[in-house]
C-alpha positions in Angstrom: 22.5 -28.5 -12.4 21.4 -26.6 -15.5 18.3 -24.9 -14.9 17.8 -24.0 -18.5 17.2 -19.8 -17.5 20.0 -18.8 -19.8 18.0 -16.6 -22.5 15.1 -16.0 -20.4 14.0 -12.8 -19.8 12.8 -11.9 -16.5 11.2 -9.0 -14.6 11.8 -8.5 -10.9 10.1 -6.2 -9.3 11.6 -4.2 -6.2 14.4 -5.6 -7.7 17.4 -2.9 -6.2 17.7 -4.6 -2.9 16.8 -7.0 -0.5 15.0 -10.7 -2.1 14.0 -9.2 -5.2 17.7 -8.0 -5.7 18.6 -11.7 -4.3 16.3 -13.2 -6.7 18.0 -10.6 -9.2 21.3 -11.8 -8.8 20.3 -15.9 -9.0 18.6 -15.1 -12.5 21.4 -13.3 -14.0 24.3 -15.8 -12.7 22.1 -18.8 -14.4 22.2 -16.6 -17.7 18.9 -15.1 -17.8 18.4 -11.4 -18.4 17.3 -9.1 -16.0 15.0 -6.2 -15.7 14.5 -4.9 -12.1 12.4 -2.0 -11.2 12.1 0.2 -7.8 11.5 3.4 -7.0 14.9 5.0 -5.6 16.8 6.0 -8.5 20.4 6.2 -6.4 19.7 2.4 -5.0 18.5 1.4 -8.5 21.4 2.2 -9.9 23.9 0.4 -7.7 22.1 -2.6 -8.0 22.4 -2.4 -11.7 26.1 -2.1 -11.8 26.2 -4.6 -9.3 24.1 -7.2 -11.6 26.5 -5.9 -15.2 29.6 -7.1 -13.0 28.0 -10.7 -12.8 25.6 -11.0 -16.1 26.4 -13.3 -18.8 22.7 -11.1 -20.1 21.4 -8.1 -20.0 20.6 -6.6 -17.4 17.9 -3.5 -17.3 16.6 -1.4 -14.9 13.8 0.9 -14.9 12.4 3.7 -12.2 9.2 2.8 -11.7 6.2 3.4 -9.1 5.2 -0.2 -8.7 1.8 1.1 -7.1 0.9 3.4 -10.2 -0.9 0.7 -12.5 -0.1 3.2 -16.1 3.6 2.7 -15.0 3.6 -1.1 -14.4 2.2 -2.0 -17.5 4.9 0.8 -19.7 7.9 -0.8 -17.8 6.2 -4.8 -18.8 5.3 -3.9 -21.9 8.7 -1.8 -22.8 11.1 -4.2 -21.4 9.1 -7.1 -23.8 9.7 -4.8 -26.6 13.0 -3.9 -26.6 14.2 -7.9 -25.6 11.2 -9.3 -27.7 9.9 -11.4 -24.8 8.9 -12.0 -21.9 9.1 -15.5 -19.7 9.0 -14.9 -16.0 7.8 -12.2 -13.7 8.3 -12.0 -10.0 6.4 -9.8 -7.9 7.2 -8.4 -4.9 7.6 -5.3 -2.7 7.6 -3.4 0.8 5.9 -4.9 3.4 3.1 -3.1 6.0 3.7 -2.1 9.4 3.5 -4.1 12.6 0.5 -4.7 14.8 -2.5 -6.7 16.2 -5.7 -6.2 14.1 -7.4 -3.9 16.4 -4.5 -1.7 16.2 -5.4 0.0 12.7 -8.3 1.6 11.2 -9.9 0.7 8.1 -7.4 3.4 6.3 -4.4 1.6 7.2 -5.7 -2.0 5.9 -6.9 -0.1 2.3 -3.1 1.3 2.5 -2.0 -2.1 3.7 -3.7 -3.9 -0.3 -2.5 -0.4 -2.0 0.9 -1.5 -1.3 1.4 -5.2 -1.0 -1.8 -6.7 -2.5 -2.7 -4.9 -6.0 1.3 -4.2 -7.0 1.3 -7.9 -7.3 -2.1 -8.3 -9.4 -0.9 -5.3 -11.8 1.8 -6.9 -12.7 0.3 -10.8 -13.1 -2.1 -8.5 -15.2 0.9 -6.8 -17.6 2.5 -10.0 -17.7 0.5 -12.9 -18.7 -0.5 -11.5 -22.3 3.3 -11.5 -23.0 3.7 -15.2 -21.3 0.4 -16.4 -23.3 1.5 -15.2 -26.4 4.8 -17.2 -26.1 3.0 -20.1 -24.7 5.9 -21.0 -21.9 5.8 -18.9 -18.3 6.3 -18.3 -14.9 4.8 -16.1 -12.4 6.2 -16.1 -8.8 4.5 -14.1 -6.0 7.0 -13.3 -3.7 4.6 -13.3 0.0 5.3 -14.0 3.5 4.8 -17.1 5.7 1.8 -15.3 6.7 0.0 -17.0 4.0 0.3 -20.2 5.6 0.0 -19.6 9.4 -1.2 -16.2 11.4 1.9 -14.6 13.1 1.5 -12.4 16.2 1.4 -8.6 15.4 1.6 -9.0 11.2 -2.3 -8.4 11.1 -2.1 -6.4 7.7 0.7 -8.6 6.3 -1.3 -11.4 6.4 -4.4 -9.6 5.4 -3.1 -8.3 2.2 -0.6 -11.2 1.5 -3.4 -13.9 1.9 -5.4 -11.7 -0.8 -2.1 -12.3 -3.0 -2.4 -16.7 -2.5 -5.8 -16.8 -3.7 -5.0 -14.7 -6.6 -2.6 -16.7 -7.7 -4.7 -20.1 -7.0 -7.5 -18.7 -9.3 -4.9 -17.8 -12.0 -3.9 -21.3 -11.7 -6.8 -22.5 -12.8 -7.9 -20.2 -15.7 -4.1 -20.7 -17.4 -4.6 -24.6 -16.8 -2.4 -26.5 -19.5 -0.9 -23.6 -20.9 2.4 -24.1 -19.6 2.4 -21.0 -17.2 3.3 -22.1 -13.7 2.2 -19.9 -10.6 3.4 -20.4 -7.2 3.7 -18.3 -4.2 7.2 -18.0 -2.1 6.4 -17.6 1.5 9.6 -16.0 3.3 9.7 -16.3 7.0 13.3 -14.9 8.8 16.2 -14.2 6.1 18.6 -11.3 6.9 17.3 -8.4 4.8 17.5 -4.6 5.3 14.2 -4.8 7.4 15.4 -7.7 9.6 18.6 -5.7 10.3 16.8 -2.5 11.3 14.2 -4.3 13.5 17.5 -6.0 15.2 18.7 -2.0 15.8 16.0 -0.6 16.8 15.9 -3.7 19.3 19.8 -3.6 20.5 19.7 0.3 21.3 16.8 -0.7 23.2 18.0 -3.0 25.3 21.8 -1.9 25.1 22.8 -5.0 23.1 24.1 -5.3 19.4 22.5 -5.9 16.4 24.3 -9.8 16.2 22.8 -10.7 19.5 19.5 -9.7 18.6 19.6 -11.3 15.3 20.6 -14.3 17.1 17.5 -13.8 19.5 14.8 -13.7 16.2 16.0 -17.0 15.5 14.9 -18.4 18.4 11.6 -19.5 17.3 13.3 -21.1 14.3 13.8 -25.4 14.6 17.3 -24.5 12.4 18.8 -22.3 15.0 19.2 -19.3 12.5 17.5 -16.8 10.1 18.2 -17.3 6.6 20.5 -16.0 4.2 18.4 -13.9 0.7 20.7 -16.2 -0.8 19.1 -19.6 -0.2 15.8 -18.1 -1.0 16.6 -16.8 -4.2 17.8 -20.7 -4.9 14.2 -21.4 -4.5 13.1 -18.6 -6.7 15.3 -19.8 -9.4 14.3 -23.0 -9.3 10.4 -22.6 -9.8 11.6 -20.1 -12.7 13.5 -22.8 -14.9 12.7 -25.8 -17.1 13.1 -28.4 -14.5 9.9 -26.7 -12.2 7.3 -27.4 -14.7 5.3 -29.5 -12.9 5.0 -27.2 -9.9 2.0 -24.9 -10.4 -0.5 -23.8 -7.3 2.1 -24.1 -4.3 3.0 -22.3 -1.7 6.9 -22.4 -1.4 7.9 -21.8 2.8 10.9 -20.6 2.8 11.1 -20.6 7.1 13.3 -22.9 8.6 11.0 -25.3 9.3 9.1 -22.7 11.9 5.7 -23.2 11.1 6.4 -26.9 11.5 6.5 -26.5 15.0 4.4 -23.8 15.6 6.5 -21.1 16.7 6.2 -17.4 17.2 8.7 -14.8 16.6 9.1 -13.5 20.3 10.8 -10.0 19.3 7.7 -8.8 18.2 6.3 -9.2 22.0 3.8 -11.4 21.2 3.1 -15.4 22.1 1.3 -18.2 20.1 -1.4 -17.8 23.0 -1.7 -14.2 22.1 -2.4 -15.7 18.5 -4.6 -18.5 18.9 -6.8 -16.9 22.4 
């Protein structure tokens, strides 16, 4: 199926690893060019050779502090100027640490928007002057499942994250028939570099491997397994072509049916009772 990305230009931010590189790598196989931006130079750079290997585009990356507002709107503005457009942007970046509600102060939920919450308005902001002024766009917000459902011990995820839905819902409205599309992706298990860690830190815990335990975070998921970056960037890829244009305003799960049934992750050492008391 022809998506019709081939000529785009697209930003991705967080773009050198995990599902922004995922969503990276979709866009540039369906002939789209690629800017990608992060903060770790060495880690930037191997996902950029990575990208050249399979682009039928260009592919660009840039060094940029997604949380520094001056520098967000130099890398938009920059990569529109040197391809002479702009048609999609996907935000996205780090998530914030792990914990029931009552287990932060009012510092760590300000540090919890700094990072998740306004890196995702600044660059909706940058953005959308390039996509009006070609009159064709899409935005994708790249949140958590925590949009949709609270999740034991992901307080300030689903703080800052909700913050991020309701954004994009308002912009949905003020674009109206402008032919920009906003919709939010809501990742729930897929195997990233965080997922991985957790499944470590878990197996030299409770002298296990890391397969086993990844194995064990499924087991709140109706599918049996966590998901592959792979089939979530599909989903990305989709709502950025032609053939979306009639999707604006959603929210996009991308769980394996977990929030269908209810489910909490039990890893995190909490229970759907602990959630719902």
């Amino acid at each position: 199926m022809d998506l019709g990305l081939k000529g785009r230009v697209a930003l991705v931010a967080g773009g050198s690893r995990g599902l922004g590189f995922a969503i990276a790598r979709e866009l540039v196989r369906e002939g789209a060019d690629v800017a990608i931006a992060a903060r770790d130079p060495e880690r930037l750079a191997v996902a950029e050779r990575s990208l050249r290997d399979i682009a039928r585009g260009r592919v660009l990356a840039a060094r940029v502090d997604l949380r520094d507002d001056g520098e967000v709107r130099r890398w938009v503005d920059g990569v529109a100027g040197e391809a002479g457009r702009l048609d999609i942007a996907v935000t996205n970046g780090g998530g914030p640490p792990i914990g029931h509600p009552t287990a932060f102060d009012v510092a760590a939920y300000r540090e919890a928007a700094d990072t998740v919450l306004y890196p995702a308005i600044s660059l909706a902001l940058a953005a959308l002057p390039h996509l009006r002024a070609r009159g064709w766009g899409r935005l994708l917000f790249i949140a958590s499942e925590t949009v949709i459902r609270p999740v034991g011990g992901l307080a300030l995820s689903g703080v800052a994250r909700s913050g991020i839905l309701r954004f994009a819902q308002g912009l949905v409205a003020e674009l109206g028939a402008s032919a920009i599309t906003v919709n939010v992706l809501a990742p729930a298990y897929l195997r990233t570099t965080p997922v991985e860690r957790a499944a470590a830190e878990l197996a030299a815990t409770r002298g296990t491997d890391i397969e086993t335990e990844v194995r064990a975070m499924s087991g709140h998921i109706p599918l049996g397994r966590v998901g592959a970056p792979e089939e979530f960037a599909a989903v990305a890829a989709f709502l950025a072509s032609e053939r979306a244009g009639f999707v604006t305003g959603t929210v996009q799960l991308v769980d394996g049916g977990a929030s269908a049934v209810g489910a909490q992750p039990s890893h995190l050492g909490f229970s759907s009772k602990d959630v719902f008391a």
